[in-house]
DRENNUFI-91770 format. One record per residue (C-alpha): residue number from 0; x, y negated, z. Coordinates in steps of 0.25 Angstrom, whole numbers, plus 5000, padded with zeros to 4 digits. Example, Ala and Ser with C-alpha at 12.3 -4.5 7.8 and 13.67 -1.06 7.14 Angstrom:
+------+------+------+------+
! resi !   xx !   yy !   zz !
+------+------+------+------+
!    0 ! 5049 ! 5018 ! 5031 !
!    1 ! 5055 ! 5004 ! 5029 !
+------+------+------+------+
% end
This chain:
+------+------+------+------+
! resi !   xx !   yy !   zz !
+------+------+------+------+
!    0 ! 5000 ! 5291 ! 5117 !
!    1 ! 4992 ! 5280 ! 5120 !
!    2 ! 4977 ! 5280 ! 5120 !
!    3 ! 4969 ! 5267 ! 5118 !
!    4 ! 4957 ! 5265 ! 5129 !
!    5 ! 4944 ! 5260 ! 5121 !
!    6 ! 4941 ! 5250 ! 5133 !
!    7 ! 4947 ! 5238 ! 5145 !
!    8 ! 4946 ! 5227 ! 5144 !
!    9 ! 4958 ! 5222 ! 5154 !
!   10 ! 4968 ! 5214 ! 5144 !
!   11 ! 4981 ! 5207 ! 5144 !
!   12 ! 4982 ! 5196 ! 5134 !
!   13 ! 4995 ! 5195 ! 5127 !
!   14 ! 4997 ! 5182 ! 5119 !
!   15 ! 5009 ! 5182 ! 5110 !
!   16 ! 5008 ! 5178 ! 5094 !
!   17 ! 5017 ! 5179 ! 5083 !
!   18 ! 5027 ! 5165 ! 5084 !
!   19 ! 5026 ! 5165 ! 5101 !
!   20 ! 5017 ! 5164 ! 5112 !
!   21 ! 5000 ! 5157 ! 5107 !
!   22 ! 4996 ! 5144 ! 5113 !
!   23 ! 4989 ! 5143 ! 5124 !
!   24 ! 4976 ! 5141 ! 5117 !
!   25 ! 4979 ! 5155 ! 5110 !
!   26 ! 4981 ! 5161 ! 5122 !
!   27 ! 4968 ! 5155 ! 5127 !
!   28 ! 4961 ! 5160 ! 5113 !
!   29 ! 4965 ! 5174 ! 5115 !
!   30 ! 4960 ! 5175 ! 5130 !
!   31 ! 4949 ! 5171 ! 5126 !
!   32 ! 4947 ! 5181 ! 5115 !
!   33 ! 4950 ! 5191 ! 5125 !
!   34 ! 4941 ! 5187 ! 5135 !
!   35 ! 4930 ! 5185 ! 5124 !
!   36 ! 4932 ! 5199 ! 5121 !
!   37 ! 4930 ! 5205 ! 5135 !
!   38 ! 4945 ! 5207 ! 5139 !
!   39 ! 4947 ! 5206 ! 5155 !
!   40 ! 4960 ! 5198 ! 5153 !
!   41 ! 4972 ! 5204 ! 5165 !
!   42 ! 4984 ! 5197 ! 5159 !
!   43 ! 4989 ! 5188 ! 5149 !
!   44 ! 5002 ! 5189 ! 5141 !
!   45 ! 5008 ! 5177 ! 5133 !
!   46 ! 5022 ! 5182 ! 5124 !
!   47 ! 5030 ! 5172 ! 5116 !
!   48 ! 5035 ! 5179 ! 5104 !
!   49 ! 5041 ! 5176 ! 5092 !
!   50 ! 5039 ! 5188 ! 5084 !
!   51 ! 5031 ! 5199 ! 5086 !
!   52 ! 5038 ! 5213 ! 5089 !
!   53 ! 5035 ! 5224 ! 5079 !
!   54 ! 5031 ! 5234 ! 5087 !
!   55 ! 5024 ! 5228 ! 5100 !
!   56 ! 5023 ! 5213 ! 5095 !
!   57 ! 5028 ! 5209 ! 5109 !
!   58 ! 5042 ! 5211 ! 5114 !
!   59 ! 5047 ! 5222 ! 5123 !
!   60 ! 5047 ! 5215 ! 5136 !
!   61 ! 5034 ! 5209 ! 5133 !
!   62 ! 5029 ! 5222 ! 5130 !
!   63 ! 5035 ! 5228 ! 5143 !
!   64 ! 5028 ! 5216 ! 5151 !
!   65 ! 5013 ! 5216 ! 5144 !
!   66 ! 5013 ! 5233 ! 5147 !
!   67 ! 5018 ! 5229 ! 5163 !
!   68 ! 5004 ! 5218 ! 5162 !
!   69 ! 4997 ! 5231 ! 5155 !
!   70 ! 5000 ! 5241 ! 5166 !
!   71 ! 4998 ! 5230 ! 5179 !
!   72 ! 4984 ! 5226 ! 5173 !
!   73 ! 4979 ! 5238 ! 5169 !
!   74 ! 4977 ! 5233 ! 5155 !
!   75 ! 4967 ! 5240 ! 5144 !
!   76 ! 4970 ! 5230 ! 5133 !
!   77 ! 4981 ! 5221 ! 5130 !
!   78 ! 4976 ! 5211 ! 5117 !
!   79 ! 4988 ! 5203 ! 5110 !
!   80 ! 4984 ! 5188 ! 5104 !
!   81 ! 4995 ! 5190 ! 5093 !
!   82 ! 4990 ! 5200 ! 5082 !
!   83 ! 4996 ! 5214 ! 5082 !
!   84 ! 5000 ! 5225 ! 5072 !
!   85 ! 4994 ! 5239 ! 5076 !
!   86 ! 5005 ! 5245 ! 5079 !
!   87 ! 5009 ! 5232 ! 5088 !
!   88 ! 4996 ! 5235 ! 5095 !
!   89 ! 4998 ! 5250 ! 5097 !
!   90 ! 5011 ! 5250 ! 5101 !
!   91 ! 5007 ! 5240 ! 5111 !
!   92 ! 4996 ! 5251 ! 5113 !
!   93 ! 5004 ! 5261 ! 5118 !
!   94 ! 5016 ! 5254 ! 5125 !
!   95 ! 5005 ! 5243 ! 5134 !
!   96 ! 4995 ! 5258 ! 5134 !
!   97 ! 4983 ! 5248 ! 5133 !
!   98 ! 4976 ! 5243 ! 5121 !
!   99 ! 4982 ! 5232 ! 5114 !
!  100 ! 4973 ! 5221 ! 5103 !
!  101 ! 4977 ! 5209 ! 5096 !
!  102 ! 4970 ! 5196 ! 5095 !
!  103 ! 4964 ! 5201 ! 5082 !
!  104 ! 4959 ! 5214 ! 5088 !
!  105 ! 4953 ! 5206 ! 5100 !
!  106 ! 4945 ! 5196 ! 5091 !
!  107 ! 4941 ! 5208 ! 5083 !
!  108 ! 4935 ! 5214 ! 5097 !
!  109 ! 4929 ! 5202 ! 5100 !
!  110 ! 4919 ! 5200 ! 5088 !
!  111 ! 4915 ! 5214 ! 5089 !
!  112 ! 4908 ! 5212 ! 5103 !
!  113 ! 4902 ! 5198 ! 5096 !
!  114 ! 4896 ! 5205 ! 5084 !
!  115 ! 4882 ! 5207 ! 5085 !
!  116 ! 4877 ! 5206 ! 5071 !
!  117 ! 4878 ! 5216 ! 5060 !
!  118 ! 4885 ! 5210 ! 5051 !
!  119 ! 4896 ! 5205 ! 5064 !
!  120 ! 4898 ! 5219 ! 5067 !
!  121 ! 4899 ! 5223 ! 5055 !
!  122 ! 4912 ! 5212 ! 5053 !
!  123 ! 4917 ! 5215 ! 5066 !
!  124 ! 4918 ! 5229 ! 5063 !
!  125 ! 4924 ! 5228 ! 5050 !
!  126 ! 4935 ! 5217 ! 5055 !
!  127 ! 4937 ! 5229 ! 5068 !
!  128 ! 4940 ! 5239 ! 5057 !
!  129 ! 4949 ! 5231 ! 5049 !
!  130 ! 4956 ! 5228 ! 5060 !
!  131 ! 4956 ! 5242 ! 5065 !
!  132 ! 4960 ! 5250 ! 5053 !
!  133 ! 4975 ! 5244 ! 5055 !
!  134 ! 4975 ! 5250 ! 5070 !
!  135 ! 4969 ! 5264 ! 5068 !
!  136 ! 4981 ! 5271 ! 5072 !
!  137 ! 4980 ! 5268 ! 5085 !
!  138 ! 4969 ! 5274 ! 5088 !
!  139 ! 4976 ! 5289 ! 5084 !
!  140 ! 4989 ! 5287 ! 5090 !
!  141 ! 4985 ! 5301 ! 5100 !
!  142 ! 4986 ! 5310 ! 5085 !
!  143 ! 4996 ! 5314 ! 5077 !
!  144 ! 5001 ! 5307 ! 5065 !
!  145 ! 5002 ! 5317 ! 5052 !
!  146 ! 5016 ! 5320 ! 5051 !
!  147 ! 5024 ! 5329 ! 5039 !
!  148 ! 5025 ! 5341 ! 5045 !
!  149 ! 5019 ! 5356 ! 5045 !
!  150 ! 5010 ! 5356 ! 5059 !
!  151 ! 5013 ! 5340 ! 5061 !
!  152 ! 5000 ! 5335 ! 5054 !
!  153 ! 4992 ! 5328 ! 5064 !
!  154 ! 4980 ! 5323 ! 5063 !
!  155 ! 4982 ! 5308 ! 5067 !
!  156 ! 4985 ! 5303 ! 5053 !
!  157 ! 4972 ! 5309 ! 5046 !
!  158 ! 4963 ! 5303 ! 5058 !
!  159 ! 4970 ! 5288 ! 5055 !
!  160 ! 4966 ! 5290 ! 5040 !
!  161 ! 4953 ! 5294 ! 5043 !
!  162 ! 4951 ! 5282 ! 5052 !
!  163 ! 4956 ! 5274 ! 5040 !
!  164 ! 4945 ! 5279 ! 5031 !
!  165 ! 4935 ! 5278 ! 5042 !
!  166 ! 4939 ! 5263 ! 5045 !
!  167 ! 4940 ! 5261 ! 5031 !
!  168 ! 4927 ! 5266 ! 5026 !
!  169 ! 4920 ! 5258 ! 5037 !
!  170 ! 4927 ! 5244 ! 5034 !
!  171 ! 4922 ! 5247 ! 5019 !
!  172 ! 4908 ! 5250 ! 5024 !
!  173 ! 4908 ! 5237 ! 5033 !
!  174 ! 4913 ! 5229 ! 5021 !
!  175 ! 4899 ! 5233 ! 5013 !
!  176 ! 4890 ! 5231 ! 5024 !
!  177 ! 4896 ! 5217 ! 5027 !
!  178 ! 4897 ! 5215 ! 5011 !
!  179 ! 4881 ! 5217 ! 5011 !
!  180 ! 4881 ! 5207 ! 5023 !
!  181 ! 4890 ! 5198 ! 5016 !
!  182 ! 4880 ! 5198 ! 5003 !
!  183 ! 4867 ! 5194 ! 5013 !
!  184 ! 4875 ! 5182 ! 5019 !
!  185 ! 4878 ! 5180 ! 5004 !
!  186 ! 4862 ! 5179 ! 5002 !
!  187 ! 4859 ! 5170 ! 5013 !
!  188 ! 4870 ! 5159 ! 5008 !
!  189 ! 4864 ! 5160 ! 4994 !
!  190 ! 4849 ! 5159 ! 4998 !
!  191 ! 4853 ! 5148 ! 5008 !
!  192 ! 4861 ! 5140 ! 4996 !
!  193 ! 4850 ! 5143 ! 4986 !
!  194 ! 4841 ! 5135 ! 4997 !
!  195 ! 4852 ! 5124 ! 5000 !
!  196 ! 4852 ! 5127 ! 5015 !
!  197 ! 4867 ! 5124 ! 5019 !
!  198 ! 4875 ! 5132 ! 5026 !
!  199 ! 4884 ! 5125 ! 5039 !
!  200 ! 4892 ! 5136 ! 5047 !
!  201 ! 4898 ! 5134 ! 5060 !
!  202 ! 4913 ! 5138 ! 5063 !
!  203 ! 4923 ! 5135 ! 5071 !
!  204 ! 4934 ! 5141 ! 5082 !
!  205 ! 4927 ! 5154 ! 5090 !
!  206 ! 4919 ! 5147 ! 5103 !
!  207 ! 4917 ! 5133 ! 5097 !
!  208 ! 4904 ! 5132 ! 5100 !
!  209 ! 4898 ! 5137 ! 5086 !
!  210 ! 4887 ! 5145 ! 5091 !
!  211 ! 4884 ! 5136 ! 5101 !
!  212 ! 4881 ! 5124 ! 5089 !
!  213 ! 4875 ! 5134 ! 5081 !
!  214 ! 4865 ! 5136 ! 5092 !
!  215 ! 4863 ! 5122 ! 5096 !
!  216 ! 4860 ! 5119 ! 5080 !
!  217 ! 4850 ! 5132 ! 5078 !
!  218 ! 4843 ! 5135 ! 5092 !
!  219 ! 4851 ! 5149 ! 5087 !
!  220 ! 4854 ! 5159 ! 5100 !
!  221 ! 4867 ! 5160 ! 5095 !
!  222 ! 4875 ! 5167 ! 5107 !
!  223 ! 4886 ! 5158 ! 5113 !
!  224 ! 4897 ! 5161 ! 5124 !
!  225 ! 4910 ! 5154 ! 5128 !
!  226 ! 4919 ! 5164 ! 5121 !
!  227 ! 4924 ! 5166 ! 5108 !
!  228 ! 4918 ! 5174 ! 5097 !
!  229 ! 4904 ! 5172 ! 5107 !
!  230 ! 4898 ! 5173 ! 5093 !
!  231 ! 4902 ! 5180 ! 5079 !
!  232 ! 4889 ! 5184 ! 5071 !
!  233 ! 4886 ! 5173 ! 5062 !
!  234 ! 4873 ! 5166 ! 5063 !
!  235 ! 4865 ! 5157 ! 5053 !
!  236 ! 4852 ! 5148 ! 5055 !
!  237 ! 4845 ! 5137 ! 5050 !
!  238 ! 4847 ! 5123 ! 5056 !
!  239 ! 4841 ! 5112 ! 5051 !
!  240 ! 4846 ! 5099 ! 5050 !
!  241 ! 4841 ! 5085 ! 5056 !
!  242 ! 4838 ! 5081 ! 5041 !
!  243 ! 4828 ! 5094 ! 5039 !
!  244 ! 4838 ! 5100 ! 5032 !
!  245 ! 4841 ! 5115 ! 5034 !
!  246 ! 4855 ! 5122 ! 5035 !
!  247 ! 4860 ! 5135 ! 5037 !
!  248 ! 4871 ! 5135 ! 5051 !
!  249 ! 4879 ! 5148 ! 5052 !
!  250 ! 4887 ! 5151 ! 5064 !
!  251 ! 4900 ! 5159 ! 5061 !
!  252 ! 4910 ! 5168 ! 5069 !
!  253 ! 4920 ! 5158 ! 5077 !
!  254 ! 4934 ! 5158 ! 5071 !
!  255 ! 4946 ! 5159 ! 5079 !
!  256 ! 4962 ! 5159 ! 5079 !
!  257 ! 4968 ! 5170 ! 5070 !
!  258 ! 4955 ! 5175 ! 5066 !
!  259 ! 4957 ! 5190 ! 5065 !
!  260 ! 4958 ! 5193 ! 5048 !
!  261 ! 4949 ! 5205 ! 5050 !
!  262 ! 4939 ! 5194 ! 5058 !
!  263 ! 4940 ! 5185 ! 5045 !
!  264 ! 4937 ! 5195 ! 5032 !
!  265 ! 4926 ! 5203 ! 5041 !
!  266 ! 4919 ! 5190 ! 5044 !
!  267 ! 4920 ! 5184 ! 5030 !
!  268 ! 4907 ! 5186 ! 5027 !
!  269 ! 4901 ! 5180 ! 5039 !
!  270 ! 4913 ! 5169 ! 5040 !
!  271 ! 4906 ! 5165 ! 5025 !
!  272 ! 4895 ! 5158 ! 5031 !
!  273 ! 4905 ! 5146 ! 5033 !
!  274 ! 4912 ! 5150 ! 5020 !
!  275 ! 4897 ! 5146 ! 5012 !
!  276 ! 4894 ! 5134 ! 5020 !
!  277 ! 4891 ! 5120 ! 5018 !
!  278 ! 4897 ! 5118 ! 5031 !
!  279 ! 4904 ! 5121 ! 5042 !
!  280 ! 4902 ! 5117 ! 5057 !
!  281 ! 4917 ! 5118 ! 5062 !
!  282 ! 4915 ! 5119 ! 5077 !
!  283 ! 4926 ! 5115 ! 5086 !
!  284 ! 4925 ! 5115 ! 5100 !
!  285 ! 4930 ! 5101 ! 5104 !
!  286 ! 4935 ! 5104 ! 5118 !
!  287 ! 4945 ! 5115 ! 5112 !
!  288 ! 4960 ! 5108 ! 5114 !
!  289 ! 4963 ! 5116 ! 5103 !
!  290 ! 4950 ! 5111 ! 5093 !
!  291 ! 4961 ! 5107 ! 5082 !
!  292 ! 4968 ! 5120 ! 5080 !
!  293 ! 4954 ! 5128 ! 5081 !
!  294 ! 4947 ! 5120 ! 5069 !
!  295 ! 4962 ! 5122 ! 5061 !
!  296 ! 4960 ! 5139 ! 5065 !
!  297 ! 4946 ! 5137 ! 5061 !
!  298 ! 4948 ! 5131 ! 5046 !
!  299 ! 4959 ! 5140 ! 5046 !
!  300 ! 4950 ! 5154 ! 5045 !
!  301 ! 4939 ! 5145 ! 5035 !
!  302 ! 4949 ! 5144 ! 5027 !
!  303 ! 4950 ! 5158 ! 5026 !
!  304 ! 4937 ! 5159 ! 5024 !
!  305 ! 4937 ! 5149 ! 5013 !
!  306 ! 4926 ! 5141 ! 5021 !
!  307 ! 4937 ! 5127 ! 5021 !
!  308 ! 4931 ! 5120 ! 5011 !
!  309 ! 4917 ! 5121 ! 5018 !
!  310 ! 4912 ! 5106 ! 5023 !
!  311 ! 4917 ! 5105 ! 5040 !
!  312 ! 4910 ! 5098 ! 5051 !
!  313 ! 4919 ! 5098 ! 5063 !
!  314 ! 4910 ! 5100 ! 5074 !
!  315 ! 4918 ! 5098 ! 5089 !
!  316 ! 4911 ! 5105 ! 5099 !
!  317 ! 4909 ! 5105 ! 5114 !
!  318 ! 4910 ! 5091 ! 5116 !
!  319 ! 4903 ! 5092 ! 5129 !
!  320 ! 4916 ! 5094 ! 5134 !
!  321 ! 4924 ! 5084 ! 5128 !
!  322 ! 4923 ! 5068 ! 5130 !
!  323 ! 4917 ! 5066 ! 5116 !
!  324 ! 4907 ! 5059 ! 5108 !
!  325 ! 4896 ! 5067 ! 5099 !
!  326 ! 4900 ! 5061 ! 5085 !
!  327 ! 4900 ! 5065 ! 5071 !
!  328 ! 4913 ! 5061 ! 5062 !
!  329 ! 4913 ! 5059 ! 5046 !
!  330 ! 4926 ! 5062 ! 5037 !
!  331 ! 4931 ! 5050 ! 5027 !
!  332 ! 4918 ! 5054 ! 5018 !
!  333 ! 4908 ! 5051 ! 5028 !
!  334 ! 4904 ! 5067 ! 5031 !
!  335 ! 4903 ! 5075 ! 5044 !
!  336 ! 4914 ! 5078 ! 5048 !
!  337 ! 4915 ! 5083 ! 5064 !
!  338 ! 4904 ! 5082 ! 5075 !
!  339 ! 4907 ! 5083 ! 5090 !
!  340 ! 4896 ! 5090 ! 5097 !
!  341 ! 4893 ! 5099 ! 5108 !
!  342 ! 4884 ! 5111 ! 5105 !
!  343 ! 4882 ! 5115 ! 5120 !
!  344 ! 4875 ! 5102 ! 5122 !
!  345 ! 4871 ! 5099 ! 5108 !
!  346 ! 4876 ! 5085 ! 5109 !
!  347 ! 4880 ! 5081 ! 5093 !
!  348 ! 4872 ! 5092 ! 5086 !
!  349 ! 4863 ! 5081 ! 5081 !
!  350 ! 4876 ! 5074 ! 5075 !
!  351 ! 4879 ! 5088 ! 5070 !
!  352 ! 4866 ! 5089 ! 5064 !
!  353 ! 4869 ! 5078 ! 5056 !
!  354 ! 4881 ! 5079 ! 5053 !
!  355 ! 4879 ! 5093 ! 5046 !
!  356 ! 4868 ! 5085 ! 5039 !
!  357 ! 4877 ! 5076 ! 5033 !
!  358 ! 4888 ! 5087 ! 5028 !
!  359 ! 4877 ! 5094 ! 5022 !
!  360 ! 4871 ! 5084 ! 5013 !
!  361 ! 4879 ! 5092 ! 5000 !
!  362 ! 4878 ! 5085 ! 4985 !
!  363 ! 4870 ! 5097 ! 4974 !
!  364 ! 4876 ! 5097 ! 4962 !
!  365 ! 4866 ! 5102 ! 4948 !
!  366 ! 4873 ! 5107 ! 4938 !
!  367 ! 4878 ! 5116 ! 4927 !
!  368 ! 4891 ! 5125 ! 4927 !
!  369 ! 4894 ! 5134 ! 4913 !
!  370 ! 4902 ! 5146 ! 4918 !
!  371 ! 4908 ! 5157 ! 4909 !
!  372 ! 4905 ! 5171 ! 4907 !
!  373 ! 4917 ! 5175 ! 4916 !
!  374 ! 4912 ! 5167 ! 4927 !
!  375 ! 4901 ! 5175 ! 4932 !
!  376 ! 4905 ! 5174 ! 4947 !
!  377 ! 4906 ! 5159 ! 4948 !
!  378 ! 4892 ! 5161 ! 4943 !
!  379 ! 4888 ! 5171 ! 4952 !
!  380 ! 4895 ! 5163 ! 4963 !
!  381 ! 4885 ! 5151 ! 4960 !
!  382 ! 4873 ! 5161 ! 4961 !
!  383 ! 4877 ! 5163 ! 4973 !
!  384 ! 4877 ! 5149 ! 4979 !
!  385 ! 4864 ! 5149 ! 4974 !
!  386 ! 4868 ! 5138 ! 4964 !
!  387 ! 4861 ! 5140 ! 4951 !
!  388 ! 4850 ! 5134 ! 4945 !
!  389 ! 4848 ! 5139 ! 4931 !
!  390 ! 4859 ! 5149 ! 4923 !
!  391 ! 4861 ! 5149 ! 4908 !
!  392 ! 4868 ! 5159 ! 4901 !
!  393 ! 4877 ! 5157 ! 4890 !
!  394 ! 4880 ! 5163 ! 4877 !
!  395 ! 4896 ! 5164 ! 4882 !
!  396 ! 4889 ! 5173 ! 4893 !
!  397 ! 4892 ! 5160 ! 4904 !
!  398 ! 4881 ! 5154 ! 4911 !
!  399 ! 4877 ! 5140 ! 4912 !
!  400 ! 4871 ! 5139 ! 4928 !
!  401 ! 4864 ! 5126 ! 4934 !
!  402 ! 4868 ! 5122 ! 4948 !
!  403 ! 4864 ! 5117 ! 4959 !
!  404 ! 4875 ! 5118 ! 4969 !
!  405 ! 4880 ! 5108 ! 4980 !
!  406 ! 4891 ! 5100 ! 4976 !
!  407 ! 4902 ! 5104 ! 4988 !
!  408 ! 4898 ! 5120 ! 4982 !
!  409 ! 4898 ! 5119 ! 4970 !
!  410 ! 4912 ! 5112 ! 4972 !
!  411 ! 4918 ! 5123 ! 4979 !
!  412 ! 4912 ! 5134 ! 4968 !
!  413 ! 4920 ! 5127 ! 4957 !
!  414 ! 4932 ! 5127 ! 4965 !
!  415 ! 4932 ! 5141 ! 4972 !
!  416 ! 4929 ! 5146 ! 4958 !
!  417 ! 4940 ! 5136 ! 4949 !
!  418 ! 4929 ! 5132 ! 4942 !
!  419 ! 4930 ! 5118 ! 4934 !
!  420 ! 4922 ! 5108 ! 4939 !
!  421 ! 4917 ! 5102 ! 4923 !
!  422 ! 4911 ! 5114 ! 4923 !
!  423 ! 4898 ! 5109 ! 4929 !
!  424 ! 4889 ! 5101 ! 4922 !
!  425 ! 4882 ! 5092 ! 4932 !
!  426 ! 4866 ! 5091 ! 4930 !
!  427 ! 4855 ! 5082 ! 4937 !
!  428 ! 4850 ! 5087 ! 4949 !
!  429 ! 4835 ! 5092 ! 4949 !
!  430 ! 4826 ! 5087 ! 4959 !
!  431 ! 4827 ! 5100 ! 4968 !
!  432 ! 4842 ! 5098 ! 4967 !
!  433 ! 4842 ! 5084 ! 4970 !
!  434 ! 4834 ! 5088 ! 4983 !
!  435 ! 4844 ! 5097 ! 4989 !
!  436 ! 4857 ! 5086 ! 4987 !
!  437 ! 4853 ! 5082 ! 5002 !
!  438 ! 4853 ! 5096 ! 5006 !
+------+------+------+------+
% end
């Protein structure tokens, strides 16, 4: 029965995907994931199928050929670009006699060796054992399975159950330590919205240049490499604008092709910064042939995260290898809209600067909003944006609560909550109020 070794590094790089053979830009994606992630790649392996095959997701004479590559090159690992079941990935296992992983597994790797921060590991980790917990048989494969019989009970099955619970426990443990996390992230948003500092969050396709921006704009130490996923721990620091005015610019995890589910809910909490934001900084790197379908890939995963209707600047990057102009483009209501720039060289942060400037100049609405007895949440919910002025209780057991609240927000409260716009009852702004509507 076949043993997996813990360690090698020499892989054969199989690219196939539901539908037929990926693209050559996949391909080039998933080499350099591989490389990224410390393989020593030997060969590659490019198979054109329609459907996958049940029981090995390539066909038999595909199989035959990848396990005569395995053998000449002495290969420890063989990783798959198309997502495998486990029981794809441990008959492979035993036929090839070498460990197999999918793309999914691959990426999962890869932010574990990035993860240096609590709270990253502690994501890491959890998204590992989610990801694990389908896979644990494979692991047991030299014991016994129970079976029905006097003198027949082995022990495998009661060791895969207590793995279960074991895997099980942990995930529940992770999920309070990260819920705690969660809750002090929560705090920062609230303080930083009870003293009007927006928020701007940069995202973008994994190795657009992100941290390289984030440092140009803070003088942060932010580490940089040409690779992707150089960086996952999210970072936040103060910038302040050419106007004097102070934001908030939070660096998140770089997105990427068929980002792994398991990647997506562990990283929720963090991926919230861009969620919350007034803003997003939507880094594209400009020289890519493939910029178009990148920005597609990366609205796609902020639609997931419901972080779509956040306000976009388009920020091309690395222009310094491109034959273009530093300029700064509106949309048909005169607001910032893209910026081309080269954070390597800082050319066009200026422009950026102002630009940012510009999309933050947000409209604060004062006024008052009656909610019923049975609307506790939406009330709490408005405590938490750090909204309310003044609360009054009424004899229905509702409240009557005086807002200040920017315009754009308090828009999308209504609407993520179905509440009625009449329900507001517009007031005149104070003169502190009336400070912040350049804010």
């Amino acid at each position: 029965m076949f043993e997996r070794p813990q360690s090698g590094e020499r892989a054969i790089l199989v690219h196939t995907s539901p539908g037929g053979a990926p693209d050559n830009a996949e391909r080039e994606e998933f080499v350099e994931l591989a490389r990224s992630a410390g393989a020593v790649i030997v060969d590659q392996l490019v198979i054109a199928r329609r459907r996958p095959d049940a029981r090995y997701f390539i066909g038999k004479g595909k199989l035959h050929e990848l396990a005569a590559i395995a053998e000449q090159h002495a290969a420890d690992l063989v990783i798959s670009s198309a997502t495998l079941t486990p029981s794809q990935e441990r008959n492979l296992e035993r036929y090839l006699q070498c460990r197999v992983v999918d793309r999914a597994g691959l990426i999962l790797d890869i932010f574990a060796q990035r993860a240096r921060s609590f709270e990253g590991k502690l994501q890491v980790e959890l998204a590992q054992l989610r990801h694990l917990s389908t896979r644990l048989v494979r692991g047991w494969t030299h014991l016994e399975r129970q079976k029905g019989g006097i003198g027949l009970r082995g022990p495998g099955e009661t060791q895969l159950e207590t793995d279960r619970r074991l895997v099980g426990a942990r995930i529940r443990q992770l999920r309070a330590r990260l819920s705690q996390v969660d809750s002090r992230r929560t705090m920062n948003r609230q303080n930083r919205v009870r003293a009007e500092i927006p928020t701007v969050a940069l995202v973008g396709y994994t190795n657009a240049g992100k941290s390289t921006l984030f440092n140009a704009l803070t003088a942060a130490d932010v580490y940089v490499e040409d690779q992707l996923f150089a960086t996952l721990d999210p970072t936040v620091r103060r910038l302040q604008l050419p106007d004097g005015r102070e934001i908030v610019l939070a660096d998140t995890v770089g997105f990427i092709r068929d980002l792994p589910h398991e990647l997506i809910a562990a990283f929720r909490s963090t991926l919230q910064e861009a969620r919350e934001a007034d803003l997003l900084l939507h880094l594209i790197d400009a020289s890519d042939a493939n910029c178009w379908q990148r920005i597609r890939q990366v609205n796609s995963v902020l639609k997931q995260l419901d972080a779509d209707q956040v306000p976009q600047i388009r920020v091309y990057n690395k222009i310094d290898k491109l034959d273009r102009k530093l300029k700064v483009a509106n949309n048909r209501s005169g607001a910032r809209r893209a910026a081309w720039i080269s954070a390597a060289t800082g050319a066009g942060i200026p422009l950026l600067l102002d630009a940012i400037g510009g999309r933050l100049r947000r409209k604060t609405l004062h006024a008052v909003i009656r909610l019923q007895a049975s609307q506790g949440r939406q009330r709490a919910k408005l405590y938490e944006f750090g909204a309310v002025l003044n609360e009054e209780a009424c004899e229905d057991g509702g409240w009557t609560l005086e807002l200040k609240i920017v315009e754009r927000d308090l828009r999308r409260f209504l609407k993520r909550e179905n509440l009625e716009a009449d329900l507001l009852e517009p007031l005149p702004m104070r003169a502190s109020a009336t400070a912040a509507t350049s804010t």
